[in-house]
Every structure is written in C-alpha cells, then in structure tokens.
C-alpha angles and dihedrals in degrees: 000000000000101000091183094050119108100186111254098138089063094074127100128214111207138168132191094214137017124290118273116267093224127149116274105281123239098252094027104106101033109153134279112258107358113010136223092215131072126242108281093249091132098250097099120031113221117216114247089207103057092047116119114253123257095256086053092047095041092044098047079047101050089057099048090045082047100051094033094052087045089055101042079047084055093046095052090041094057088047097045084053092048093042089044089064097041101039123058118234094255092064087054089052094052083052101055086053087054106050087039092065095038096048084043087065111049087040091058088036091047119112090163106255088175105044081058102049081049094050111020115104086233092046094128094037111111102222088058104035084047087051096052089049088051086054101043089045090056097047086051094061088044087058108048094044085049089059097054090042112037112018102042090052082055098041086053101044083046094050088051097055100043085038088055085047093040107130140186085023091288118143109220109221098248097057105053102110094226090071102075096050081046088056101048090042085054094046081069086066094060091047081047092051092048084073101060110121122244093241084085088074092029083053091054091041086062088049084230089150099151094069090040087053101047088055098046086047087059107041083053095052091056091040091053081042095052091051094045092058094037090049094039090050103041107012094219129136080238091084086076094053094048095041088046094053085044092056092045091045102055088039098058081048097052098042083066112038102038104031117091107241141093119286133253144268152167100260129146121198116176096217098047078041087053102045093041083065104036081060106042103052086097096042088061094047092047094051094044088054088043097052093065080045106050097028102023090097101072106026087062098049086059077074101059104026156061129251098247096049090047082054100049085039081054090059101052087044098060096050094059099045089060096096095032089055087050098062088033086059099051107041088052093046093038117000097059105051085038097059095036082058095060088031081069094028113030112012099167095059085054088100100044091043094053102048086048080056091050100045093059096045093046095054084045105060110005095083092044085051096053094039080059090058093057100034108033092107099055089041085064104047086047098056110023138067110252096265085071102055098103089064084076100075085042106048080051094055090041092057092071093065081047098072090045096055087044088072108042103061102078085040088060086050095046088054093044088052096057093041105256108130091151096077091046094057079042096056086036088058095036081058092044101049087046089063103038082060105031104050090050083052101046091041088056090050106048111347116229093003098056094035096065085043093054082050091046091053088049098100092064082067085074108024110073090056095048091056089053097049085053097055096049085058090048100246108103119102113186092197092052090046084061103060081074088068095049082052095057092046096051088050091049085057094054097041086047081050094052099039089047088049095048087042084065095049 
C-alpha cells in the first residue's frame, strides 16, 4: 500500500467529441516551471507569438513531471519502509479498504471537471472554470455524507455476515469494527478536496508543470512527515487517515494561495453547466468502469482474506505500480494536454508523435519491468521485515501486468486527444470484467496464487480493444508494438544476470 498516495493517477479524462479547432488562447502556452507569462486573469495580455512551441513545452514538461514523479516515488517509498516497521500488516490492510471505498466514490461521482478546464475552448474563462468549482464544492459534500450514509450501513451488514462466517480465528477485513469510524474520518478528506481551487487544471492547461510539481513535492512531504510521527507515537492505523486528511488539507491551501491564476468563486452559468455535463457523461461511465479495474483488486480480496494477507498483498502491490504510475503520471500531466494540442493543430503528426513518445518510455520502463519478474523476491527480503516475505512471489507475478500498463497509457491520451472517450470506457470495461471474473475463478483454482495471476493477466482485458481502436483511427503499428516484447526481454536477462550474481553472494 502507498500510504502517501492520494490517488490522482486513478482519474480519467474523457470527451464525447473531438476537441474544438479554436486559435491558440491568450494564457494557453505559459511556460513550464516558472512562467514568463502572467496568470490569464485579463489584467496583462501575453503575447501568442512569443509563446514556446508545443515540443518545448512538452519536452521541459516532461522533465519536471519525470523528476517530480521520481521524487514523490522515492518519497512514498521511504514512508512505505519506516511505516512497514511501526504498523502491523493488518492496519495496511484496513487502509487499503479505506482508500478503496473512498476512491470508489469520487470515481463513480466523477464528470471530469478538470480534463475540461484543461480542454474546453473557455477553460480559463471564469464563468466556466467558477462554475466547475461550484459544482466540484457541492459533489464533495455529497460524498462525504454518502459515505456515512450509504457505505458504512453496507460495510456493517457486510462485516456481520462475514464476522458470523468468520473460521480458524481469523478476522475477515470488513468486519474489524475500526473500519467504519476509518471510513467516515476519511470522507472528510473528499468535502476537503471539493475546495481545491481550479488553478490546479488551468495550471496543467499551461503545461507549467514545474510550479504544479514542486507543490505537490512539498504537501506530500508533510503529509509522509505527519504519518511517520503519528505511527511512530501511537502505532495505529490511524496515523494514515490523519496524515491523509493532513495531505488533502495543505494542498487545498496551497492550490489556492501559491498557483498563478484568478481566484475562485461560487458562480453558476447554465452554458458552461451544460457543456461540463455533456462532456462529462463518458467520463462517468469510464471511471466507473475504471474504478473495478484499477481497485478491484483489492476490494474483492477483502472477500477471501484476511487483514493481514490484503496487507501483505498492498505492499506488493505498491511496489509494482511504481513504474506504471510513472507513465501514468506523465501522459495525464503532459501528454494529454500535449497531444490534444497537435490533435487541433497538426492531426496528421499524431502517428509519428505517439510512437516517439512511446519509444522513450518504453525504453524507460519495459527492462525494468521485466528485471521485476525475475528479482521481486529478493527486493523484498531485502527491504522488508519477515511478515512481509510472501509479497516477493507476488510482486514478481504482478510485474507482469506491470509491463503491460506501462504501455496503454499514452495510448488512452492519444485516444482522448483526438475525442474518442468511447474506446477508452470500452478498454476500461474489457479490464473490469476480466477481473470480476477472473479473481472468483482464480480464487476457486488455486486460491491466493491464482488469485494475483489472474490480476497480473487483467490488462489483456483492455488491451486488445484499445489496439483496435487505435487501428480504426490509423495510429496502431504492430511492429512497433513488438518492440515492447524485445524490452521486456532485455530487462528478464538482466534481471536472470542479477539474481545469478547475488545467489552467489
């Protein structure tokens, strides 16, 4: 489990058509990091032709989302070590049920506020981007209060049943009774979110993704910090719901008193009302979908096991989403805005910019994929206390979904840019049925193990419909595709090399 996540890579940008053609927007092109040009409040007028290109923008903002997604990796990472030796598994294991339900409920409540102030041809218009925040304000009261009064009633009735049918001594997850209270502390996180200002999406629109990094860098230090000393003091999975509704508190502070951009305020306009629904109807059926896919895992093991093996199954986990989060990371914060930019501009370099993405990234992360298949066992008894030891054959099997997630998100972006949402609600629902059905079956076969290889098989759910999506729009290669498979390889030999050299240690 990633006790310093809050969950960002889970969203899913969407449209139901593509993207406008309109003239470049004053605003629209400010400078990665620390730009030249003021916020697009109307007091100072940039100039359109000074404004960096998209490849220099993309490029500078590729580095800063790179380095600042490595550090905030290594942040985690360093928390997840320390928490490891002062919390037991079973209150990682609480944990992952918390964050599951509450991520469950902004993903089925979400209709993309941000990925259309990021789009939209009136993004940085204030009586859109005030509208939005009305709205967003107003869905984070709804879900906090539906997760007092909906979710907690069905995670009892659940725990009593599973408590009555508990067996061998062991306490299923959803009955432990500090779960409830856990649930209903971390709503607060989700009204506390509703107040994050917009700037945070006019920010990204810009590509300034140097100033949006650097503030993320330091709310989740504190937040990490704030867990450490709460863990170390009072050893209760309390620590990661307190340091959680820290994090989400500093950074709604900070989105709105650091970032360039007007300020907020309650507003409604019907039009920028209208067209924040209208485009976001997909966006709710792709993250619903996205939300079995992407947390399925682990609100379905609460079924089958115990705390403390969802927690040990959380930490393997964690350790293999690290590169997929990565790329994740990266195509939403740049790629995105990047390829929606020569989907209005340039449609016909849409192929032939992709696959240069694609090249670097998969260079990038493929081999160390593929070294994570062969050497997950001895990272974790390397790193870990002994409870621990059983993550190691998992984080192995779940490697392999690993390398697969590391190639489909740029492929989701590229599909976005050029407006079709639909494909990616297909390739969401193609991943989620594979593991409704996959995870009973492999539970029934051969129980945890074949539960986590059904999970590591789950991206072929999607990724056979993605590819073809690709191909009706003119943009898949299948020899390029395979390149993949000679990265992974590369990164198996070296793993098979390591491994040999510490065996004879």
């Amino acid at each position: 489990m990633d006790p310093g996540n809050v969950n960002d890579n889970l969203k899913g940008p969407a449209e139901t058509a593509p993207p406008p053609v309109t003239p470049p927007r004053e605003g629209d092109a400010g400078a990665v990091g620390q730009s030249p040009h003021p916020p697009h409040d109307g007091s100072v007028k940039p100039d359109p032709a000074n404004a960096p290109s998209v490849k220099t923008l993309a490029v500078r903002g590729s580095a800063w989302a790179l380095g600042g997604n490595i550090t905030q990796q290594g942040i985690r990472f360093a928390s997840n070590l320390l928490l490891t030796r002062l919390l037991l598994p079973e209150a990682f294991g609480l944990m992952t049920v918390v964050n599951v339900v509450l991520t469950g409920l902004q993903m089925f409540s979400d209709i993309g506020i941000g990925p259309s102030i990021i789009q939209h041809k009136r993004g940085e218009d204030p009586a859109f981007y005030n509208t939005a925040w009305t709205i967003q304000v107003i869905r984070g009261f709804v879900l906090g209060l539906t997760a007092i009064a909906i979710v907690t009633p069905l995670v009892y009735l659940l725990g009593g049943v599973m408590g009555a049918n508990a067996h061998d001594g062991v306490e299923p997850v959803y009955a432990d009774p500090q779960l409830l209270p856990l649930i209903c502390v971390g709503a607060l996180s989700a009204v506390i979110s509703g107040f994050n200002s917009t700037k945070l999406f006019t920010v990204n629109r810009r590509l300034m993704i140097g100033t949006l990094t650097l503030m993320e860098v330091a709310v989740q230090t504190v937040g990490v910090g704030v867990m450490a000393y709460w863990a170390w003091h009072y050893h209760s999975v309390w620590a990661l719901v307190g340091g959680s509704l820290v994090t989400a508190a500093l950074k709604m502070i900070l989105s709105h008193a650091v970032l360039p951009g007007g300020n907020n305020r309650f507003h409604f306009e019907r039009e920028a009302f209208n067209d924040l629904i209208r485009y976001g109807r997909w966006i709710f059926l792709s993250t619903s979908a996205l939300f079995i896919a992407a947390q399925g895992d682990r609100l379905l093991l609460g079924l089958y096991v115990s705390k403390a093996v969802l927690g040990v199954y959380s930490i393997a986990y964690f350790l293999s989403e690290a590169l997929a989060q990565m790329i994740a990371f990266v195509t939403r914060r740049v790629f995105l805005p990047a390829f929606s930019r020569v989907a209005r501009d340039n449609p016909d370099r849409m192929r032939q910019n992709y696959y240069k993405v694609r090249l670097r990234l998969d260079a990038l992360t493929l081999p160390a994929a593929g070294a994570l298949m062969v050497l997950g066992s001895q990272i974790v008894d390397l790193l870990y206390p002994e409870k621990y030891i059983e993550a190691g054959w998992m984080l192995q099997a779940l490697a392999i979904r690993v390398a697969f997630a590391c190639t489909l998100p740029t492929a989701v972006s590229c599909l976005l840019a050029i407006g079709d949402s639909k494909s990616v609600f297909a390739g969401n629902l193609g991943k989620t049925v594979t593991l409704l059905v996959g995870i009973p079956l492999g539970w029934h076969y051969g129980q945890m193990h074949g539960v986590v290889w059904m999970i590591a098989l789950s991206e072929l759910g999607s990724l056979p419909i993605l590819w073809w999506r690709m191909a009706r729009h003119g943009l898949l290669s299948l020899p390029r595709e395979a390149l993949a498979v000679v990265f992974v390889a590369l990164g198996l030999g070296a793993g098979w090399l390591v491994s040999t050299a510490l065996s004879g240690l």
